[in-house]
SEMI-59505 format. One record per residue (C-alpha): x, y, z; residue number from 1; residue in three letters. Coordinates in nm, 4 decimals, padded with zeros to 6 digits. Layout:
((X; Y; Z); NUM; 'ALA') ...
END
This chain:
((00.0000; 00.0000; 00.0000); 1; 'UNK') ((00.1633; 00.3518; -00.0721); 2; 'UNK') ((00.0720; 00.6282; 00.1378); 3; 'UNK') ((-00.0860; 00.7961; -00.0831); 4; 'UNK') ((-00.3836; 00.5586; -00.1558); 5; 'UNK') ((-00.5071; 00.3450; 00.1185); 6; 'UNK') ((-00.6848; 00.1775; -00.1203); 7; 'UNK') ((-00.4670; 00.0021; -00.2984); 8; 'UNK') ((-00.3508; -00.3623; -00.2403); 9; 'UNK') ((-00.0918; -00.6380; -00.3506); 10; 'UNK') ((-00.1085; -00.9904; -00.3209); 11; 'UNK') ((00.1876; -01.0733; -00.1762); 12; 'UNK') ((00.0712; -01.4975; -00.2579); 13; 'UNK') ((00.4207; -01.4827; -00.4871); 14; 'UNK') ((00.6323; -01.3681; -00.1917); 15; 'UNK') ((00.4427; -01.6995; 00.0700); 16; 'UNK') ((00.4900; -01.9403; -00.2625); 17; 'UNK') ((00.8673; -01.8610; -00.3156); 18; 'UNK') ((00.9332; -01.8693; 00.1013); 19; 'UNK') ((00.7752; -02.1989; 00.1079); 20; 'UNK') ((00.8586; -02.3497; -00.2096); 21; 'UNK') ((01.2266; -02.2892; -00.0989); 22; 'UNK') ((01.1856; -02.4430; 00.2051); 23; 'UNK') ((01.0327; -02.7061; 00.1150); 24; 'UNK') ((01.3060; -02.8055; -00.1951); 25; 'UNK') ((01.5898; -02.7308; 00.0984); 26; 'UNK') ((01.4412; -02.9786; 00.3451); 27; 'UNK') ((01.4284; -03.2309; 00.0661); 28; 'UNK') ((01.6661; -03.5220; 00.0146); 29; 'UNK') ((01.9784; -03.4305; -00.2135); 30; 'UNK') ((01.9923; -03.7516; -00.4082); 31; 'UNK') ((02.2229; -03.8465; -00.6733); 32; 'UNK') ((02.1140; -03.8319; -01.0627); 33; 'UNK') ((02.0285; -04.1573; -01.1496); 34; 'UNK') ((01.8320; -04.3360; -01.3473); 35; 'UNK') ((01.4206; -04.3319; -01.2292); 36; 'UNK') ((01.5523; -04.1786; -00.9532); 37; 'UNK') ((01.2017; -03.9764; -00.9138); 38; 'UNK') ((00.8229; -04.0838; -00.9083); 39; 'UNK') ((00.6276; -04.0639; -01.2074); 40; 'UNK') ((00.4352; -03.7436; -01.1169); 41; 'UNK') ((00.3941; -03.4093; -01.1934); 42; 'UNK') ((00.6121; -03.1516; -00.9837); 43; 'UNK') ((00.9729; -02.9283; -00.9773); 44; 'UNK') ((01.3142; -03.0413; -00.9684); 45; 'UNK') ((01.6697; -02.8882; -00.9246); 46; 'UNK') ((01.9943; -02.9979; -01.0672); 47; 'UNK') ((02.3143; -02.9374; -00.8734); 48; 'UNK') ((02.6977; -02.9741; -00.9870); 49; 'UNK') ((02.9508; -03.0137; -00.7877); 50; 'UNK') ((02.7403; -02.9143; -00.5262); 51; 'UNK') ((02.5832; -02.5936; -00.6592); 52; 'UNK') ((02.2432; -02.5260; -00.7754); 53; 'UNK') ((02.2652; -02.5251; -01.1885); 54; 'UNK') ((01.9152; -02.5593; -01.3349); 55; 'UNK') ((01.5534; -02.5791; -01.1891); 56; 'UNK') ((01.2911; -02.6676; -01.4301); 57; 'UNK') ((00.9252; -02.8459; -01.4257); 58; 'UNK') ((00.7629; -03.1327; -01.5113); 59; 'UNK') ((00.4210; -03.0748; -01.6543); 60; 'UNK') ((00.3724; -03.2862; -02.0055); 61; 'UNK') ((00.6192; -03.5561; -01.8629); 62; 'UNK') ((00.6670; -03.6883; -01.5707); 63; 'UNK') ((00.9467; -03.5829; -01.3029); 64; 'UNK') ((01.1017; -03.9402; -01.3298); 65; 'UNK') ((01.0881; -03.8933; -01.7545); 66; 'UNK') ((01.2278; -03.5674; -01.7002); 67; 'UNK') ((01.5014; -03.6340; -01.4897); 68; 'UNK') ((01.5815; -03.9232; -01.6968); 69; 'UNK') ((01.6149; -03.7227; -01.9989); 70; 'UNK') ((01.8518; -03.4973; -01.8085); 71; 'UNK') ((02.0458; -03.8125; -01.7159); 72; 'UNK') ((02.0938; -03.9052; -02.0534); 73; 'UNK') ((02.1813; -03.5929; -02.1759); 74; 'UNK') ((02.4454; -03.5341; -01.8778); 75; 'UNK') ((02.5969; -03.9068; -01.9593); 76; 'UNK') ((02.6359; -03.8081; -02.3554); 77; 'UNK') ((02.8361; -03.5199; -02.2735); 78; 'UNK') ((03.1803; -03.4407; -02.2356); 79; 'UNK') ((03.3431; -03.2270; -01.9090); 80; 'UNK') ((03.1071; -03.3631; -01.6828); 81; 'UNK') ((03.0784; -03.6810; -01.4757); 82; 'UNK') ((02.7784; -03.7858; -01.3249); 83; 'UNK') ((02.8788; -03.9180; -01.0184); 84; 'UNK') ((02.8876; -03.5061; -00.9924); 85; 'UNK') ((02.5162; -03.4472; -01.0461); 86; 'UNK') ((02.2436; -03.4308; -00.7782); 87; 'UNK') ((01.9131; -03.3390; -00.7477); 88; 'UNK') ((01.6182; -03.2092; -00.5327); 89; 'UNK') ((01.2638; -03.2432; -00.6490); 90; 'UNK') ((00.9078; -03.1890; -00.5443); 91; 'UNK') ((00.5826; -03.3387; -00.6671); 92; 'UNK') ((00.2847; -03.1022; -00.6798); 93; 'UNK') ((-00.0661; -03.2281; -00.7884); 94; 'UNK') ((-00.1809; -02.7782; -00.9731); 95; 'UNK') ((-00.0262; -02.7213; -01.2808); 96; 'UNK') ((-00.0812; -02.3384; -01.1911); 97; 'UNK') ((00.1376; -02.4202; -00.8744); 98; 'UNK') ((00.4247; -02.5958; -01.0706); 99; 'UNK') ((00.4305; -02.3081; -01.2922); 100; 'UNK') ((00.4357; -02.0365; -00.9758); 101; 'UNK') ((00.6893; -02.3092; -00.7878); 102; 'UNK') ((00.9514; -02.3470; -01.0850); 103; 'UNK') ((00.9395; -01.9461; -01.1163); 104; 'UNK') ((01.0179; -01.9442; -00.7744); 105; 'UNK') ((01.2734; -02.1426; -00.7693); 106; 'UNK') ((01.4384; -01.9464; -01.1187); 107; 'UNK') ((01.3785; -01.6159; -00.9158); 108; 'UNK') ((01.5468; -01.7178; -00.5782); 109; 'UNK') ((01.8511; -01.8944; -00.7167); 110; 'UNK') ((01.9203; -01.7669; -01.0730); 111; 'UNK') ((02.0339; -02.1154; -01.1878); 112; 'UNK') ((02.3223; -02.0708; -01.4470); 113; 'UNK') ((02.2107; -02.3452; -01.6431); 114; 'UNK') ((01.8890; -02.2138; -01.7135); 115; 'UNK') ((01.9797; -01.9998; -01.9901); 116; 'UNK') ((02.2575; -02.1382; -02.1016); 117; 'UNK') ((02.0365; -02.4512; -02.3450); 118; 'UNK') ((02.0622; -02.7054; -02.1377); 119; 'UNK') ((01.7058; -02.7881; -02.0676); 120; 'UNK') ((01.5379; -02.6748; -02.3367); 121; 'UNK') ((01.3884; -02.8760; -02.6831); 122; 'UNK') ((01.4536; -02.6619; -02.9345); 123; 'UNK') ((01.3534; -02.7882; -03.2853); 124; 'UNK') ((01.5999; -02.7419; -03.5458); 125; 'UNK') ((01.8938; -02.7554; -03.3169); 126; 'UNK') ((02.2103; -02.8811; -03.4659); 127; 'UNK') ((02.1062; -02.7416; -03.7681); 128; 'UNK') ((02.2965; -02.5540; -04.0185); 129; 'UNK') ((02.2436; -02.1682; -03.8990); 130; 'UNK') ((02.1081; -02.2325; -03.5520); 131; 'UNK') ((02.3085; -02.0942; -03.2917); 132; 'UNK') ((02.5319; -02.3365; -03.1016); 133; 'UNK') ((02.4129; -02.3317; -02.7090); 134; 'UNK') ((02.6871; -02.2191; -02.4268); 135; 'UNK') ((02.5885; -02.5322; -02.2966); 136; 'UNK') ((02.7065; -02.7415; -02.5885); 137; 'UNK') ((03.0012; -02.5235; -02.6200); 138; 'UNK') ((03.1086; -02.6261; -02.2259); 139; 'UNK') ((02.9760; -02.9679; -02.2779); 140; 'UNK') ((03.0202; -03.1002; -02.6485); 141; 'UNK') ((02.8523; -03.4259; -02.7029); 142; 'UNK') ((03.1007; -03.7707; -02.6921); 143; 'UNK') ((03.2015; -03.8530; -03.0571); 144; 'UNK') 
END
């Protein structure tokens, strides 16, 4: 509210979902990235390296186990990266509004470095001729 209107209100539901969100994903078990190492449900995940938080995404089309297989995959095809050096966090949540608001959370509080680097995303013509070559597949070329 500003002092000049009293009428005026904000929600401040964004500020409650990020504070818990967080909490929640914190309080969760850091597992190692393994195959079906999550449930076949709907939710958010985060991807650390080394130890640091690199990428949170969502799972809304695909499962979080599909998901975090196809980030397995990926990881294992790659070069300059082992594995036995990923983890992940992940939380299953039944509203696809609420995985939406939870995975924007989770981009806002930590500013993942992977997120815009290519990493996650399905982009159709990649590895064509004329499409831009990702950061990510600069730092991580895939195995020959």
């Amino acid at each position: 509210m500003t002092p000049d209107n009293p009428h005026e209100f904000f929600f401040e539901i964004d500020i409650a979902i990020r504070t818990q969100v967080i909490q929640k994903l914190e309080a969760s078990p850091l597992l190692q990235l393994v195959r079906d190492c999550a449930m076949p449900l709907k939710g958010v995940y985060a991807l650390y390296w080394k130890g640091s938080l690199v990428y949170a995404g969502k799972s809304l089309q695909v499962t979080l186990k599909r998901r975090l297989n196809e980030h397995y995959a990926k990881i294992a095809g790659r070069r300059n990266i082992d594995l036995t050096d990923m983890t992940c966090r992940f939380l299953t949540i039944q509203s696809d509004w609420f995985v939406r608001a939870a995975e924007d959370a989770l981009i806002s509080n930590y500013t993942p470095i992977w997120n815009l680097s290519g990493f996650g995303s399905h982009v159709p013509g990649r590895g064509r001729p004329g499409v831009r070559v990702s950061r990510w597949d600069t730092d991580f070329p895939p195995k020959r």
